[in-house]
C-alpha positions as CSV (number, residue, x, y, z in Angstrom):
1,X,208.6,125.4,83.4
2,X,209.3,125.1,80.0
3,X,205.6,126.7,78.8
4,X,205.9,129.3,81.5
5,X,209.6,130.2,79.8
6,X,208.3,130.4,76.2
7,X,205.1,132.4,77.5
8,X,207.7,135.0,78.7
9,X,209.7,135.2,75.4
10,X,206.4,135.8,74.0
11,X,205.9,138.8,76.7
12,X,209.6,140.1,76.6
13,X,209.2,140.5,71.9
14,X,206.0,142.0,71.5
15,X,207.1,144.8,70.5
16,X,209.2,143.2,67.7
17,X,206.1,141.2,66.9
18,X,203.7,143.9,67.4
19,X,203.5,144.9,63.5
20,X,202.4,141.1,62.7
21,X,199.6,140.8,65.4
22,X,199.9,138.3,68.3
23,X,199.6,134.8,67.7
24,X,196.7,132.4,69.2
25,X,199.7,129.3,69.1
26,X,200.3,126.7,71.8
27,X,203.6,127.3,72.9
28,X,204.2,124.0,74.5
29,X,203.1,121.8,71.2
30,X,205.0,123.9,68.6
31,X,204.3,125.9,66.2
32,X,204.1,123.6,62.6
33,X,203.3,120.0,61.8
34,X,205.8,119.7,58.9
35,X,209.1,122.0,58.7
36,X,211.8,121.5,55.6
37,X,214.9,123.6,54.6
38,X,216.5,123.0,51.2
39,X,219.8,123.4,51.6
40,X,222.5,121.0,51.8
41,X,222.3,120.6,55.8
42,X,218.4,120.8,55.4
43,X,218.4,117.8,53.3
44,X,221.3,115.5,55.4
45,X,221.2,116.4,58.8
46,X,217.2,117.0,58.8
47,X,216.6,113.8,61.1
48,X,218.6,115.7,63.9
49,X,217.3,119.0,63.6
50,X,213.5,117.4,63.8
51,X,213.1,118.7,59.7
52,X,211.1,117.0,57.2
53,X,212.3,115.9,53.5
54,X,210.5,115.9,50.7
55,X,212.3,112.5,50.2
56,X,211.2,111.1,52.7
57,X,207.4,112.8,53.7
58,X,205.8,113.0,50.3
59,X,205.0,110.4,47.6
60,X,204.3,112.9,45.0
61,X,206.4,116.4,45.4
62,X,206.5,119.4,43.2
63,X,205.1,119.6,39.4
64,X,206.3,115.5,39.2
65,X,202.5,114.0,39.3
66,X,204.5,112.2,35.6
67,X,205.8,110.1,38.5
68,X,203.3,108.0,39.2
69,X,202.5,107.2,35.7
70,X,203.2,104.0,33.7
71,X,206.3,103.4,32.0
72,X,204.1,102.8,28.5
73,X,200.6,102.6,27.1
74,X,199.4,105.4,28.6
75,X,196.4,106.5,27.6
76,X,195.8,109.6,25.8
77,X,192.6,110.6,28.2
78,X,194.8,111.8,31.0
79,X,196.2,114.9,29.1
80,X,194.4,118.3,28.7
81,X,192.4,119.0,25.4
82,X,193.4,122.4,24.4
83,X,192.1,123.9,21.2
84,X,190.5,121.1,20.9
85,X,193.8,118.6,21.0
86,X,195.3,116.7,23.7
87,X,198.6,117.9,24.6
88,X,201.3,115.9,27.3
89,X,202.1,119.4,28.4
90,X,199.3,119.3,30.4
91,X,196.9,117.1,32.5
92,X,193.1,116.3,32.4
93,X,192.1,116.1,36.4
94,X,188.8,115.1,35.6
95,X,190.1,112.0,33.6
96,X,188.9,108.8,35.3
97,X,191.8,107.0,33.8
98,X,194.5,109.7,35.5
99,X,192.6,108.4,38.7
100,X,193.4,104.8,38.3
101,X,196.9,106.0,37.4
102,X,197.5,107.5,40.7
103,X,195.2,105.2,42.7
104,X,197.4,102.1,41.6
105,X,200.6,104.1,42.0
106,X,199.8,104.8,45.8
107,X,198.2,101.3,46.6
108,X,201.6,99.7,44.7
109,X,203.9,102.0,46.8
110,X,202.5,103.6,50.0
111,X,201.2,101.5,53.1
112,X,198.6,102.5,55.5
113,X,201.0,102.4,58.0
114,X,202.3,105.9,57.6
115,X,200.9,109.2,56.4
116,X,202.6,110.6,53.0
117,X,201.5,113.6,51.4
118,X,200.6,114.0,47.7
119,X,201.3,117.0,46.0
120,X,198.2,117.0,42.8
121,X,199.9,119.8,41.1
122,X,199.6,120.7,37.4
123,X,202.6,120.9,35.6
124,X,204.3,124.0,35.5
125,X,202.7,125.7,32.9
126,X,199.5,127.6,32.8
127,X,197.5,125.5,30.1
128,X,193.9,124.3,31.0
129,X,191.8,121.8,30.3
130,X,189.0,122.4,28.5
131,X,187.1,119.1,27.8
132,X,183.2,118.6,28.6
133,X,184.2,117.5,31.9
134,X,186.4,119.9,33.3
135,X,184.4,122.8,32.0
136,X,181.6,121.1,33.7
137,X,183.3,121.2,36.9
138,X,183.9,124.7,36.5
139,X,187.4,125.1,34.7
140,X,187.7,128.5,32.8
141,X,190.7,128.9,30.2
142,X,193.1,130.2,33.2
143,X,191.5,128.6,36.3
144,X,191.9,124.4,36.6
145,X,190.8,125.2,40.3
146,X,187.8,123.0,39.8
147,X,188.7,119.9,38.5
148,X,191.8,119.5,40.3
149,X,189.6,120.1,44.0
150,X,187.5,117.6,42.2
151,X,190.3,114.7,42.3
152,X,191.7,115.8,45.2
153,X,188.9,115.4,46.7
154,X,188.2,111.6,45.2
155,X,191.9,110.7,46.1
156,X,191.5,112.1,50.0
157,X,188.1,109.6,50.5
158,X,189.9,106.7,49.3
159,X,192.8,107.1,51.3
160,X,192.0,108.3,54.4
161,X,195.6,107.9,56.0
162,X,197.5,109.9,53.6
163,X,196.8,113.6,52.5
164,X,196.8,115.2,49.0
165,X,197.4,119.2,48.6
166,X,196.5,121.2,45.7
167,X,199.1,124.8,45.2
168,X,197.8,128.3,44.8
169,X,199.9,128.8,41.6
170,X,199.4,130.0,38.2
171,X,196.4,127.6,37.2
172,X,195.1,126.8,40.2
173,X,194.5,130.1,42.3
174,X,190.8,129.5,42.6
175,X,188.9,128.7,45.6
176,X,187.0,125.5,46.3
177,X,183.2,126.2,46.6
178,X,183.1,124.1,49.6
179,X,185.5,122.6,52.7
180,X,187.7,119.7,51.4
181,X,188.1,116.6,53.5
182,X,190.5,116.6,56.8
183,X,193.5,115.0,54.9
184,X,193.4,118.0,52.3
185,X,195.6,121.0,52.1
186,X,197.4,123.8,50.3
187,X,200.9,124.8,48.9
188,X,200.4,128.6,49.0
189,X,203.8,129.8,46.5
190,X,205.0,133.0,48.3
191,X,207.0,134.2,45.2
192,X,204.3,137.3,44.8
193,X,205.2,138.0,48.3
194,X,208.0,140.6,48.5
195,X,211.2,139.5,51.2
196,X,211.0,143.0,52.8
197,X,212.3,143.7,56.1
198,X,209.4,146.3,56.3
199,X,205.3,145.8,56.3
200,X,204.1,145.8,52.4
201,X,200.6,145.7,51.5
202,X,201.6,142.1,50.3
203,X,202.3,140.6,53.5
204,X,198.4,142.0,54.4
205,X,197.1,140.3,51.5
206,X,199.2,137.0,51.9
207,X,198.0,137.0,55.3
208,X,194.6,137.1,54.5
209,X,195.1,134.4,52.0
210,X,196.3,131.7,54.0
211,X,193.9,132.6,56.4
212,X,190.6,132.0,53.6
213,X,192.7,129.2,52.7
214,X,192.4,127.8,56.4
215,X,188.2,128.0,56.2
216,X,188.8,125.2,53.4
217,X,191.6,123.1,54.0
218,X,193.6,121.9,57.4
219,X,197.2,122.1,56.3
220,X,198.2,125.0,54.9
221,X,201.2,124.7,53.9
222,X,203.8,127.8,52.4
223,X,206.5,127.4,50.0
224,X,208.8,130.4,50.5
225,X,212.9,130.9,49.3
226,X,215.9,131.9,51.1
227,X,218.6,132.3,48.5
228,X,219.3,134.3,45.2
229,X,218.8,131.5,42.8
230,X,221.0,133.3,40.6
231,X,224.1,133.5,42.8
232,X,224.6,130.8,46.0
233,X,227.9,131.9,47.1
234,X,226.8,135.6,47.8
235,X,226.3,136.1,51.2
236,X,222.2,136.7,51.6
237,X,220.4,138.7,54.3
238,X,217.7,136.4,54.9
239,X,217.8,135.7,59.1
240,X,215.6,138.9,60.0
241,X,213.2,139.0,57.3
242,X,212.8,134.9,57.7
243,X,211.8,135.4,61.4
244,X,209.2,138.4,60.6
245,X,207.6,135.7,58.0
246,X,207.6,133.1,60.4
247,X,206.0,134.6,63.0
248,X,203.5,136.1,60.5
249,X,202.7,132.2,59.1
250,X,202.4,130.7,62.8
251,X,199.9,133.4,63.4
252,X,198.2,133.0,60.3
253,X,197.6,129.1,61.0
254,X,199.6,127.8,58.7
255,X,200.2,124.5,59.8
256,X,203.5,123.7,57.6
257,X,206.7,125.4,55.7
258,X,209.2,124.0,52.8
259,X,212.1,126.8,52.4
260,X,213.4,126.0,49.0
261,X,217.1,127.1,48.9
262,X,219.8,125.7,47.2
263,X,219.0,122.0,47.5
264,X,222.0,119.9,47.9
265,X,224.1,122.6,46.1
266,X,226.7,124.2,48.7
267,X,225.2,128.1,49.6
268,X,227.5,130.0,51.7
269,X,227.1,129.7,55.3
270,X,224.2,127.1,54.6
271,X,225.1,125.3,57.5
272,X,224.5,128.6,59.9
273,X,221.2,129.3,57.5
274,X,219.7,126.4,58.0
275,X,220.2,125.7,62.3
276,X,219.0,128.8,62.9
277,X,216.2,129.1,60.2
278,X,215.5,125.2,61.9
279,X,215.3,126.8,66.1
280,X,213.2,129.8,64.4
281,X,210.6,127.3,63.0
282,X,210.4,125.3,66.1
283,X,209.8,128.8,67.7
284,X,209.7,132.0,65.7
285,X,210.2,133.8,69.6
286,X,213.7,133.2,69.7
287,X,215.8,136.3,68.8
288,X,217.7,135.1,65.4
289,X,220.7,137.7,66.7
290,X,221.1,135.0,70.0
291,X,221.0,132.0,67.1
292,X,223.6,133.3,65.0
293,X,225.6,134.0,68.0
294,X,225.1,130.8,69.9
295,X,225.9,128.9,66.2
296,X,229.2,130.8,65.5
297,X,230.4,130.5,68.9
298,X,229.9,126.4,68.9
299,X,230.9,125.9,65.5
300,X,233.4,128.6,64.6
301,X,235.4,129.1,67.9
302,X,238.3,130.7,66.0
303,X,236.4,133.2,63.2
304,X,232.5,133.1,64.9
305,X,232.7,136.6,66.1
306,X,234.2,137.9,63.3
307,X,231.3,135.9,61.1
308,X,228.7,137.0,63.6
309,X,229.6,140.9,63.4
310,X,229.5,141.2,59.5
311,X,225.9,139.1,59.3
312,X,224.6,141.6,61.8
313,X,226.0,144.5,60.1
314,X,224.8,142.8,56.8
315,X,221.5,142.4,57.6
316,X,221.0,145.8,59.7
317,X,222.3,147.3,55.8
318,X,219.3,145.6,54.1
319,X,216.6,146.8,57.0
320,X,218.1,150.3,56.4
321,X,217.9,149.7,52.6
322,X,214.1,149.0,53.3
323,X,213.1,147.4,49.7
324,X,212.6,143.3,48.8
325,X,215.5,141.1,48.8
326,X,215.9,139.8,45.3
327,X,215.4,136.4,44.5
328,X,217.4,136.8,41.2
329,X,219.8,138.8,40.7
330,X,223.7,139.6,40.3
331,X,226.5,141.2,42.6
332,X,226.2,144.3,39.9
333,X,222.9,145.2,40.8
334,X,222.8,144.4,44.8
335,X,225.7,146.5,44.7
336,X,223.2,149.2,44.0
337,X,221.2,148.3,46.8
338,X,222.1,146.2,50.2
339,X,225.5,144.9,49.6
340,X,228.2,147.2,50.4
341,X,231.9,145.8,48.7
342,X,233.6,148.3,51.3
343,X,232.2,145.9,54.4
344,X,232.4,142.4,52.4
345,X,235.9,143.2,50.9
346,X,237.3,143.4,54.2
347,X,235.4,140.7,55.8
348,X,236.4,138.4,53.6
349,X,240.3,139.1,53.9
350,X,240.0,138.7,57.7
351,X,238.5,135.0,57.2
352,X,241.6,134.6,55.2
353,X,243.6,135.8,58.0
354,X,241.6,133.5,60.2
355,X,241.9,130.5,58.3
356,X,245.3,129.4,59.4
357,X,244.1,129.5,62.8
358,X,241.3,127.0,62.6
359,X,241.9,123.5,62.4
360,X,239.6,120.4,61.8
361,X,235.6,121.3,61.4
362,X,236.2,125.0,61.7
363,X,239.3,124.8,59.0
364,X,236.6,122.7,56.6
365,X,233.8,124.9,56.7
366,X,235.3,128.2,56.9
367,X,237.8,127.3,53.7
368,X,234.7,126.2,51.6
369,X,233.4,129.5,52.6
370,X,236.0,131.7,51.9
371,X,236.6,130.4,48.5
372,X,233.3,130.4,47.4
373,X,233.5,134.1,48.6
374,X,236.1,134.5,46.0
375,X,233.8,134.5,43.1
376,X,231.9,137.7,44.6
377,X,235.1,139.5,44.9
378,X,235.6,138.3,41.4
379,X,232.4,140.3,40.8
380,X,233.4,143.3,42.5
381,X,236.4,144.1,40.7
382,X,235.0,142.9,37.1
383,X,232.0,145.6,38.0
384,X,234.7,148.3,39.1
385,X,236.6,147.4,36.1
386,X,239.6,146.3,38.2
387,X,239.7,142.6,36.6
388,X,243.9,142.9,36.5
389,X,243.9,143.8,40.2
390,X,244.8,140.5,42.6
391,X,242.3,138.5,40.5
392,X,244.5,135.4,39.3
393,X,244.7,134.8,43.3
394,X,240.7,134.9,43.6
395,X,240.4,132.3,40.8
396,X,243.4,130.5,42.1
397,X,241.4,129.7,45.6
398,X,238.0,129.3,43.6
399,X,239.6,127.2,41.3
400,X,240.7,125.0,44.9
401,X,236.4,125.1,45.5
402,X,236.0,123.4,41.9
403,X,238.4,120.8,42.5
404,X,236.7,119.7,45.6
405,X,233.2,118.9,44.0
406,X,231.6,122.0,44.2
407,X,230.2,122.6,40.7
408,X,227.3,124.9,40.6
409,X,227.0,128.1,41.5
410,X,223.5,129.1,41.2
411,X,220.1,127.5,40.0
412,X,221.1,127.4,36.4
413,X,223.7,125.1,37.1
414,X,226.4,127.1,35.4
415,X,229.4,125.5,36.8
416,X,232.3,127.4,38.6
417,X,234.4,126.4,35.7
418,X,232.7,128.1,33.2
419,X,232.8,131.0,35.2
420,X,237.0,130.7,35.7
421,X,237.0,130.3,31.9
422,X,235.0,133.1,30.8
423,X,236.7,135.2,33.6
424,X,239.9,134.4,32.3
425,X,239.2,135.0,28.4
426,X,237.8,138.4,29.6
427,X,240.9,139.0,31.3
428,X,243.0,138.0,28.4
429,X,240.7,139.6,25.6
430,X,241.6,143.0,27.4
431,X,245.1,142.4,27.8
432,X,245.5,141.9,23.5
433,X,242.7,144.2,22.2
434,X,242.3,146.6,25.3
435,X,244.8,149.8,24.4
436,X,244.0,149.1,20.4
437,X,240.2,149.2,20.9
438,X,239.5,153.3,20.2
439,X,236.0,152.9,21.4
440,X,236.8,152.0,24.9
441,X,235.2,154.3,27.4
442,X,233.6,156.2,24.6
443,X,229.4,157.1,24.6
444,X,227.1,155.3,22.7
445,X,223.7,156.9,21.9
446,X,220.6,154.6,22.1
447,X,218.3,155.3,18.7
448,X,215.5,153.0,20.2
449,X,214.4,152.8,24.0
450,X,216.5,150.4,26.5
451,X,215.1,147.8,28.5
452,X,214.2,149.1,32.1
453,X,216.3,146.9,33.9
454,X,219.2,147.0,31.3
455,X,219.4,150.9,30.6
456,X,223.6,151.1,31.0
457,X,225.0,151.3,27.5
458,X,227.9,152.2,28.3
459,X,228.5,148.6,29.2
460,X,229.1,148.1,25.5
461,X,232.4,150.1,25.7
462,X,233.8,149.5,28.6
463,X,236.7,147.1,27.2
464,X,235.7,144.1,28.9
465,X,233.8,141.3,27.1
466,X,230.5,140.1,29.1
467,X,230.5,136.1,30.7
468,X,228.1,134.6,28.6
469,X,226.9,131.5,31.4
470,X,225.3,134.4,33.8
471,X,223.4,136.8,31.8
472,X,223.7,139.6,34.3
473,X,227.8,139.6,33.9
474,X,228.4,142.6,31.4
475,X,226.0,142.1,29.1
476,X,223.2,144.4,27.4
477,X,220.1,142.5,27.5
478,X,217.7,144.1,24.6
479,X,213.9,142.7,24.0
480,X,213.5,145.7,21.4
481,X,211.1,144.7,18.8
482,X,212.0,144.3,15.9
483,X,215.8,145.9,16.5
484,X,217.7,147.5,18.6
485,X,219.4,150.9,17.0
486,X,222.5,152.7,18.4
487,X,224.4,155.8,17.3
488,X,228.5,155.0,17.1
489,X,230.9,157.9,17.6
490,X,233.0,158.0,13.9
491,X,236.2,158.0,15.7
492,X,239.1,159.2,13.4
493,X,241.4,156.1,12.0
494,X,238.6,153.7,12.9
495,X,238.6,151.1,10.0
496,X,236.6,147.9,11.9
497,X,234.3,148.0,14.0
498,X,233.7,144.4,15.9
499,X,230.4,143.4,17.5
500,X,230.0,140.9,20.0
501,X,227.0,139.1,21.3
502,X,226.0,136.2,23.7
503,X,223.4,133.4,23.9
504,X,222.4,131.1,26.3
505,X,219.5,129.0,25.4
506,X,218.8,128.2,29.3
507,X,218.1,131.7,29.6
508,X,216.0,132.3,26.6
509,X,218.5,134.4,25.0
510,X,219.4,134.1,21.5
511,X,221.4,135.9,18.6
512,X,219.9,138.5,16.5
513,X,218.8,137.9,12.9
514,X,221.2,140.6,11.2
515,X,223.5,143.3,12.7
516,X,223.4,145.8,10.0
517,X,225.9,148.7,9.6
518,X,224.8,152.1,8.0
519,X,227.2,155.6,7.3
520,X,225.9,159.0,6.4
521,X,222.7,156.7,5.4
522,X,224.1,154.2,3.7
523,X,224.2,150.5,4.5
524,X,227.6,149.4,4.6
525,X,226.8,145.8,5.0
526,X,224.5,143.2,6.9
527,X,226.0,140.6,8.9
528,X,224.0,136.9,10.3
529,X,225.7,136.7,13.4
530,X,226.9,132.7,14.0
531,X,228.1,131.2,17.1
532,X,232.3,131.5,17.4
533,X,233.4,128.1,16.7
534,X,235.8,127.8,20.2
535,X,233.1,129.7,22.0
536,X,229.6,128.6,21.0
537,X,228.0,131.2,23.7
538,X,229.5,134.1,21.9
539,X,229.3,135.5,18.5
540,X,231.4,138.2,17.0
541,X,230.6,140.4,13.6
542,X,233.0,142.8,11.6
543,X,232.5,145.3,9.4
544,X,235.0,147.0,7.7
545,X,234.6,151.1,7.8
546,X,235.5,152.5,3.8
547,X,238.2,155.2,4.5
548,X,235.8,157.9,2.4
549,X,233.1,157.2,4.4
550,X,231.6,160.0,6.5
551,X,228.5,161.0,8.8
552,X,226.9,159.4,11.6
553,X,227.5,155.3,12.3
554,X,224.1,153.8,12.8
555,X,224.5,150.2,14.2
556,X,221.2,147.9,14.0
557,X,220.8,144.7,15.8
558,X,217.7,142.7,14.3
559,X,216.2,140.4,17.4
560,X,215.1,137.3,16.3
561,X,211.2,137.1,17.0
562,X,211.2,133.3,17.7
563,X,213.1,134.5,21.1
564,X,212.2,137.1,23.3
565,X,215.8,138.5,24.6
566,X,219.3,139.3,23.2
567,X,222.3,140.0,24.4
568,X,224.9,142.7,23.3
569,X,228.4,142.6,24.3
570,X,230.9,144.5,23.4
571,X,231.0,147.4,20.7
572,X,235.4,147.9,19.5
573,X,236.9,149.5,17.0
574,X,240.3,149.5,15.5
575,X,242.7,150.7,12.9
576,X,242.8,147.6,11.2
């Protein structure tokens, strides 16, 4: 009874499926071997939903083959020769010695009694090795393919009972020349495949990777993401484009799929995220519409239908939208594109509503969740330059969030109270300098091209000093080489102009060398920016404007070449 029901399901979505092709799966003995979800409920309750951990399932995960290395005396022979030198930045796979190293580390730690899974993975970086050996086995200066198939394939023959994967990633997107053993696989990265809710001509080449992949390995194996890294408590249209990819894997033979998410950081509705992402990867046939319901309805009784009716109208704006989900990104620029403020807004204040309703697991949940929803209402009014309107309630109840634990908001580990504090001194830098500042809401003229992505200068006068832990809150991000030039009004009784910047080393984004002021031609000063001794992210420079100068105000920013990106501010002036 229960094949014959599944073989209907199959029957009654074909036509949702029809784009993908249909699937050759046995619907009775499911649809992957190994099944993971990194979020918070992914990782704790994974026993009950019949998910895999990484914690659990895999002696060596990720880029961490360091792991099974001694603690000292390591010898030097394991490492990559580049240019001639060894470097610890890489490894050497055709070392004999990095074979002992992980031989002894398995038979030390790993019984024959059950299967792990090694992940041989370079480290994350896309050096080669270039010794006699590995460029004997085939490796080029970009592909490592070779070697590492090489002791993948030594590793797999001397443990039969375990199985070792190589990734198609960076270094290692080459093919091997020949089938690898049974206990061999793959961990195909599906980064360069766009979350669309549409066919791309990506998903026709993914699919016809994985499916070479399958002619030399058994378990295939795709890592693919189902957050914005850069923002966690942003609600995420992920359920119809997941189930499209899904079914698109099962019918492409992949045997196994890790969904890398937030991890054990909390993610807005993570919990809903991850049951039904878990039911769709037992069986992608199952309408996710029914799952959300079914999970709203058993777990919010009080507020599931209101949470219910916003994800479907969420997600039914991004298939309209019809362009990739980002997988990095901020609330300014998704703004622009599948999230609408005038549904969220409201939604948001109706879980609010709700809330006193609820009591015990409902209350729990749906208070985490509406005060992490806080910080992308925070968002929407710093965007829409309304950061005095009902915001000290917002931080007030995301404040609560912090209290609790809750530290990180997005893969950079920026904590929510760096983002209250930086919200707050923007508030409070506005409230002092705001009606003084006589280049507020005045045009700037760029002298030298903007960034693609970071073409809105008049960011730079709008009054409201950037957040310097999240580089896409209000900032000007420049790579112009060697400086950045801009054209500033000469507005009558300006005497200073102040310049603000921000750096972040996690992002790669540093202070310029010099910030140079020129009038009518003449170079009024040049300025070393240095990090503000209360606020080491932030840097302000002041010139002072001579009262007979006249002409244009030419302002360059000198990026430092050491660092690819900087970070412009805020651009004031004052009488004084």
């Amino acid at each position: 009874m229960k094949r014959y029901l599944k073989t209907i399901a199959l029957m009654l979505l074909t036509p949702f499926f029809s784009e993908c092709g249909q699937a050759q799966v046995d619907t009775e003995s499911g649809f992957f071997e190994y099944k993971e979800i990194y979020l918070p409920e992914g990782i704790s309750e994974a026993k009950k939903l019949g998910l895999n951990n990484v914690e659990e399932d895999w002696g060596i995960w990720g880029h961490n083959l360091s792991k099974a290395l001694p603690k000292k005396n390591i010898s030097m022979s394991i490492y990559a020769a580049v240019g001639g030198t060894r470097t610890k930045e890489q490894f050497c796979f055709s070392s004999d010695q990095l074979y002992n190293y992980l031989e002894e580390y398995i038979d030390d730690n790993f019984s024959s009694s059950k299967t792990q899974r090694f992940a041989i993975l370079p480290n994350d970086n896309a050096l080669v090795c270039q010794c006699d050996l590995c460029r004997k086995a085939g490796n080029t200066a970009t592909d490592a393919s070779p070697a590492v198939f090489n002791l993948i394939k030594r590793l797999a023959e001397r443990f039969p009972h375990h199985q070792f994967f190589a990734s198609y990633y960076l270094s290692t997107k080459g093919l091997p020349k020949e089938s690898l053993p049974d206990n061999t696989g793959v961990l195909v990265s599906a980064m360069d495949y766009p979350l669309s809710p549409v066919n791309t001509p990506q998903e026709n080449e993914f699919e016809s990777l994985l499916r070479t992949w399958k002619k030399y390995v058994n378990h295939v194996y795709v890592w693919d993401y189902i957050n914005n890294f850069d923002d966690y408590f942003t609600p995420y249209p992920i359920f119809n484009v997941m189930q499209r990819r899904i079914w698109l894997y099962a019918q492409s033979g992949v045997t196994g799929i890790f969904l890398n998410g937030s991890g054990d950081d909390y993610s807005s509705m993570s919990r809903l995220k991850t049951y039904v992402l878990a039911d769709l990867m037992k069986d992608p046939t199952r309408d996710w519409k029914e799952l959300v319901r079914e999970y709203c309805h058993q777990f919010f009784p009080v507020s599931g239908d209101e949470i219910a009716s916003y994800i479907y109208l969420f997600e039914a704006t991004f298939a309209k939208y019809g362009k990739p989900l980002p997988m990095y990104e901020g609330v300014e620029k998704i703004m622009k594109s599948y999230f609408l403020p005038e549904e969220f807004s409201p939604f948001h204040m109706r879980l609010l509503e709700l809330l006193h309703k609820t009591s015990d697991d409902e209350r729990e949940a749906l208070t985490y969740m509406t005060q992490a929803f806080c910080l992308t209402r925070l968002e929407i009014k710093r965007v829409n330059r309304h950061i005095h309107d009902g915001t000290s309630d917002l931080l007030s109840m995301l404040n609560d969030m912090s209290n609790n634990n809750f530290h990180s908001y997005n893969e950079s580990y920026w904590s929510i109270h760096d983002y209250m504090r930086e919200y707050r001194e923007m508030i409070e830098h506005d409230l002092v300098y705001g009606d003084k500042n006589l280049l507020k809401g005045v045009e700037l003229v760029p002298l030298t091209p903007l960034d693609e992505d970071y073409n809105d200068i008049s960011i730079l006068t709008d009054g409201q000093l950037g957040l310097p832990s999240n580089y896409h809150c209000g900032q000007l991000i420049s790579s112009a080489n060697p400086a950045l030039r801009i054209s500033i009004p000469h507005v009558n009784g300006m005497r200073k102009l102040r310049v603000s910047f921000t750096n972040n080393a996690i992002f790669r984004i540093a202070l310029p060398t010099s910030v140079q002021l020129s009038i009518g031609g003449v170079q009024i000063a040049s300025v070393v920016p240095k990090p503000s001794p209360n606020a080491p992210n932030r840097s302000f420079v002041e010139f002072n404007i001579p009262a007979s100068a006249s002409g244009s105000m030419i302002l360059t920013v000198v990026r430092n070449k050491a660092v690819k990106t900087m970070a412009l501010d805020e651009i004031e002036g004052f009488e004084n």
